[in-house]
C-alpha positions in Angstrom: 2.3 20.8 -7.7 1.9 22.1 -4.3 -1.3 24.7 -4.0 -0.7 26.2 -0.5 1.1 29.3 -1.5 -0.6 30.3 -5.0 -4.4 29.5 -2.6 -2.7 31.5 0.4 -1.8 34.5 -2.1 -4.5 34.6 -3.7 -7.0 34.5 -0.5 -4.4 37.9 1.0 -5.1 38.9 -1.9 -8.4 39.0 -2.4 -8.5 40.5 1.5 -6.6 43.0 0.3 -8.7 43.5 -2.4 -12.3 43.7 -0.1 -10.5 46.2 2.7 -9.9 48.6 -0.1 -13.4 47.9 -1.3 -15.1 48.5 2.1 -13.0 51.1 3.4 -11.9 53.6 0.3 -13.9 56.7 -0.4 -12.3 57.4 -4.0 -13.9 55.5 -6.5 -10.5 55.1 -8.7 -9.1 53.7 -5.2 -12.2 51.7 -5.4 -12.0 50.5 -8.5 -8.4 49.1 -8.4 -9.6 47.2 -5.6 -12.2 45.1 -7.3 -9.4 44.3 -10.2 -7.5 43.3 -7.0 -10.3 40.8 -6.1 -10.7 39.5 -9.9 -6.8 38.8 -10.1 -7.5 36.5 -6.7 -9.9 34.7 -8.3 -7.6 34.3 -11.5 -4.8 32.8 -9.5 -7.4 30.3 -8.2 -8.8 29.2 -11.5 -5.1 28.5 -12.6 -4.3 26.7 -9.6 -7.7 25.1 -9.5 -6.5 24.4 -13.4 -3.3 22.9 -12.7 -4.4 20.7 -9.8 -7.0 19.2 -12.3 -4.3 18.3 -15.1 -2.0 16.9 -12.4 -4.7 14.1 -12.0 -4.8 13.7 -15.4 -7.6 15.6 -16.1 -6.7 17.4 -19.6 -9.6 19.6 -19.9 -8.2 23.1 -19.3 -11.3 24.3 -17.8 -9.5 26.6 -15.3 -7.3 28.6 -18.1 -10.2 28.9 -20.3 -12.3 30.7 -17.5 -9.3 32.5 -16.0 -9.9 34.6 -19.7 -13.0 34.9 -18.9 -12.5 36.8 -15.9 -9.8 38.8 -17.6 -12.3 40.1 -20.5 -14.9 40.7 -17.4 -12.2 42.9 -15.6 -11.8 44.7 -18.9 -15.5 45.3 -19.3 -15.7 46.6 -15.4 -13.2 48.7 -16.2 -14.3 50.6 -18.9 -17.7 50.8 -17.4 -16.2 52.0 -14.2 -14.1 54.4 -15.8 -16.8 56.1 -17.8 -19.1 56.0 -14.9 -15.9 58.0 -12.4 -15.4 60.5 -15.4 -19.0 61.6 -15.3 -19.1 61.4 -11.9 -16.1 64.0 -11.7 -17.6 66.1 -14.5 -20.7 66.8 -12.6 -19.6 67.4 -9.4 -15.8 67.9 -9.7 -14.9 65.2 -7.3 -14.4 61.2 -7.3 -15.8 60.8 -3.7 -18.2 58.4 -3.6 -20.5 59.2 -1.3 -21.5 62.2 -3.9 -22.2 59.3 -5.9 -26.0 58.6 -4.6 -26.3 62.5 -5.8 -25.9 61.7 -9.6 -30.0 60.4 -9.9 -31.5 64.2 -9.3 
């Protein structure tokens, strides 16, 4: 298997992934972003994964923590959701620089 293009997708992706990170103000925007970055790293556990069985390596180490990431992403996004939604109850707005306002 040849890993140039899945690596090379994944590392655009994952660029992608920290500009929307570093440059976003709405925390939804935000958030899609960081799943962005977590599906990056998924492609290269697979790939990592597959490289691994191609040598004849038959422990599918890179699958198993590819799901692991997956359950992570779901667990960051239900945090992250419940923390946006209080977020825009209390101040009517997803911005986050009103974030830092939320501990008075």
């Amino acid at each position: 298997m040849q890993a140039a293009f899945p690596l090379v997708f994944a590392a655009l992706l994952f660029c992608v992934g920290v500009f929307g990170v570093l440059s976003r103000r709405n925390a939804v925007l935000v958030l899609m972003s960081v799943e962005l970055m977590l599906a990056a790293v998924t492609i290269n556990l697979v790939t990592f994964g597959l490289l691994a069985a191609d040598r004849g390596d038959v422990v599918l180490t890179g699958q198993i923590f590819a799901l692991f990431v997956l359950a992570i992403g779901a667990a960051e996004v239900g945090v992250g959701l419940a923390i946006i939604l209080l977020l825009y109850r209390n101040r009517a707005t997803v911005n986050i620089d009103d974030a830092d306002l939320m501990k008075y």
